[in-house]
N, C-alpha and C positions, 0 to 999 in steps of 0.2 A: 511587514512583520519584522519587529527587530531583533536579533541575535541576543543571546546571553549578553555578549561581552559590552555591545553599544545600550543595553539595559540596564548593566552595571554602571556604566560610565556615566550616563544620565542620571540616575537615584543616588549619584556622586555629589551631582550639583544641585541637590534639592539639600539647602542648608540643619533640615530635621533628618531626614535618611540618613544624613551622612555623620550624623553623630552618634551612628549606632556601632557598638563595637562589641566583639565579644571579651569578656572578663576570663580574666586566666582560669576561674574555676570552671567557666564553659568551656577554654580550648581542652584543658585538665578531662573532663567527662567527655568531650570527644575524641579525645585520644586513648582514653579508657573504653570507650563502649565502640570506636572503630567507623569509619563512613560509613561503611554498611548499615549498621543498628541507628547509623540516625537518620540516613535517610528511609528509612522504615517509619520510625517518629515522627518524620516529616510527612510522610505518604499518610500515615493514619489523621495526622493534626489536621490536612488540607482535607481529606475527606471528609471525618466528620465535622470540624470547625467552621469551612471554608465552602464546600461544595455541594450542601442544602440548597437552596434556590430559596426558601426563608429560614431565618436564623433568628430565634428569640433575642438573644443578646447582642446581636450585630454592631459592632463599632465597641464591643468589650469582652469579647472570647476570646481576645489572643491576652495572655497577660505580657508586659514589657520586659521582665527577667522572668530566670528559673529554667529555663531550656534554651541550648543555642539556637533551636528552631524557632522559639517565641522571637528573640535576635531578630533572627534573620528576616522573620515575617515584616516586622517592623523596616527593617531597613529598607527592604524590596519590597514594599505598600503592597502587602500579602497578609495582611492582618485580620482584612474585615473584608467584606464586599461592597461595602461605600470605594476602598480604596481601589479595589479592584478596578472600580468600573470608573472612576477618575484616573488611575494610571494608564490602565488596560483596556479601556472603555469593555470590561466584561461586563455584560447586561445584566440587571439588579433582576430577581423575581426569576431566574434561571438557574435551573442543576447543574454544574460544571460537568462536560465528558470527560470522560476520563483521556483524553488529550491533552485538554485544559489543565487537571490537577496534578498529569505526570510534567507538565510545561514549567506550571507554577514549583514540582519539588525541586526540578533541574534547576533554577534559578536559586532557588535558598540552597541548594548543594555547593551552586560555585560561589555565591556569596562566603557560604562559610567553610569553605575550600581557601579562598583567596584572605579570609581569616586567619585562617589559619600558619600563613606563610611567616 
């Protein structure tokens, strides 16, 4: 199981991950709305988006802009459940525990933590 920090490091050198960055008007609304209220955002996005075990729209519920958490999902292949289970090998046709989905917020928190810098 690998650490935040060696998961970042790795979605570094995946040439698409790593073109994701957030836009001044995302660091702008996270610095308006505070860590706290996003990763709230985040907890709800990965629930309901992320953590069905089937997803009508799977591989198109996350959109690419308009929330840093949309960001970040992308960056850290937390987008869909395909990428899940390709990065993560999280298995397809399963409910995330909620292990899993406070795992996955901690990861978009430091992603866009480290954004933030």
């Amino acid at each position: 199981m690998a650490t935040i920090e060696e998961t970042l490091v790795r979605l570094k050198k995946s040439q698409f991950r790593s073109k994701f960055h957030l836009s001044e008007n995302d660091k702008k609304y996270t610095n308006e709305k505070g860590v706290d209220e996003i990763r709230k955002h985040a907890a709800d996005f990965v629930a309901k988006r992320l953590a069905p075990a089937f997803i009508a729209n799977d591989g198109k519920q996350t959109p690419m802009r308009g929330h840093p958490v949309f960001v970040a999902q992308h960056a850290c292949a937390c987008c869909c459940r395909g990428c899940l289970n390709k990065w993560y090998r999280v298995p397809l046709g399963v409910e995330l525990t909620a292990n899993q989905q406070e795992r996955i917020v901690n990861l978009l928190m430091a992603w866009i933590e480290n954004e933030m810098l």
